[in-house]
N, C-alpha and C positions, 0 to 999 in steps of 0.2 A: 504494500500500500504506500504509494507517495504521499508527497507531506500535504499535495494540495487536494487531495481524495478524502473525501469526509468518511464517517464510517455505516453514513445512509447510503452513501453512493456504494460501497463496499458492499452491505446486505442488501441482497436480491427479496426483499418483501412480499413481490408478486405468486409465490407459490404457496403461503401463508393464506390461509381461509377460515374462516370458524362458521363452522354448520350449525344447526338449529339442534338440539336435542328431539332426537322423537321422540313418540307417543307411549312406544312401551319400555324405553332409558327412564323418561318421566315416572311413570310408573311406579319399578322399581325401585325408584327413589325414595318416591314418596313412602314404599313400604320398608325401605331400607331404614331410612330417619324416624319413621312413627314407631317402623315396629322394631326392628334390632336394635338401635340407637337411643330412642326413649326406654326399649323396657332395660337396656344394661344400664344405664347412666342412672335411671329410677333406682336399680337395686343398689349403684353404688351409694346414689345420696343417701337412700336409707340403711346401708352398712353402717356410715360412719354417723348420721345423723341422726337418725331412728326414724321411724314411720310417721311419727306427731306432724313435722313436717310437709307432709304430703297434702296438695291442695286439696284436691278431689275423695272424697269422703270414701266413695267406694273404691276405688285402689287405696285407700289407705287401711281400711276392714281388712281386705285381702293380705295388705303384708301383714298385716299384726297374727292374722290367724295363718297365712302361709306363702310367704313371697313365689312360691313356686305358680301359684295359684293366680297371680297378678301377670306373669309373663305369659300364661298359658289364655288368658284373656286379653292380652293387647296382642297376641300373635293372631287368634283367633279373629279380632277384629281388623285388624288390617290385613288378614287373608282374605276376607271376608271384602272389605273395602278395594284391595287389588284387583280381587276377580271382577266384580261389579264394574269398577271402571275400565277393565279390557275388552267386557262385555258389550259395553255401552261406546264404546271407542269411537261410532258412526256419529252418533250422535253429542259427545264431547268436541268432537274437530271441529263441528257446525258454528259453536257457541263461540263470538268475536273474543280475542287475546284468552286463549284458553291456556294456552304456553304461560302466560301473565300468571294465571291464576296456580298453577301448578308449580311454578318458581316460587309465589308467596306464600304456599303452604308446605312448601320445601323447607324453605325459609324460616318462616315460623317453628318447624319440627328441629332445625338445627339450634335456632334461640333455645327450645327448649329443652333441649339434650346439652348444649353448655349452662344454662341455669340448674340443672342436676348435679352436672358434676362441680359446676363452680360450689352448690351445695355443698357435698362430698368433701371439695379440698378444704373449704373453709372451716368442717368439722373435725377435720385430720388435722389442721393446723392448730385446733384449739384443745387439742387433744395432749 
């Protein structure tokens, strides 16, 4: 590279593209975040923090009486929830900024899997 070559003119940029996410990456996502991601993050806040903590009254019954019991119903529901929207996929595509919507409760799922485990640390640290 000479001295008067920038290092834009150096990178060839044009080959570079970013694709849209499909419908069933989206998807999986979404069951990725709600369900693996919220229900381990949930058990870690309640490891170290106890169950008291847990907003939702009925996941909170559930781990007092058996954490096991709590995973096996957030898996259940976003199995549940995944099929339904792969089902419905004709009819999702229809509906304007659907991608939108499916990024913001992506989103939202990721907020709440680091507010889990930000729980968790914060109770390991005061531990």
């Amino acid at each position: 590279m000479s001295e008067t070559e920038t290092i834009a003119d150096a990178l060839d940029l044009s080959e570079i593209r970013l694709e849209t996410p499909g419908y069933v990456e989206l998807v999986l996502s979404l069951v990725l975040v709600w369900g693996f991601g919220d229900a381990v993050s949930t058990l870690v806040a309640t490891t170290f923090a106890g169950p008291s903590l847990e907003a939702n009254p009925w996941i909170r019954l559930l781990l007092v009486h058996d954490p096991m019991l709590m995973v096996l119903l957030k898996a259940a529901v976003v199995l549940y929830a995944g099929v339904v929207l792969l089902e419905c996929r004709s009819v999702i595509e229809r509906v304007p900024c659907w991608r939108a919507w499916f990024l913001g409760v992506i989103g939202l799922g990721a907020v709440v899997v680091l507010g889990n485990v930000y729980v968790g640390l914060v109770a390991v640290s005061t531990v």
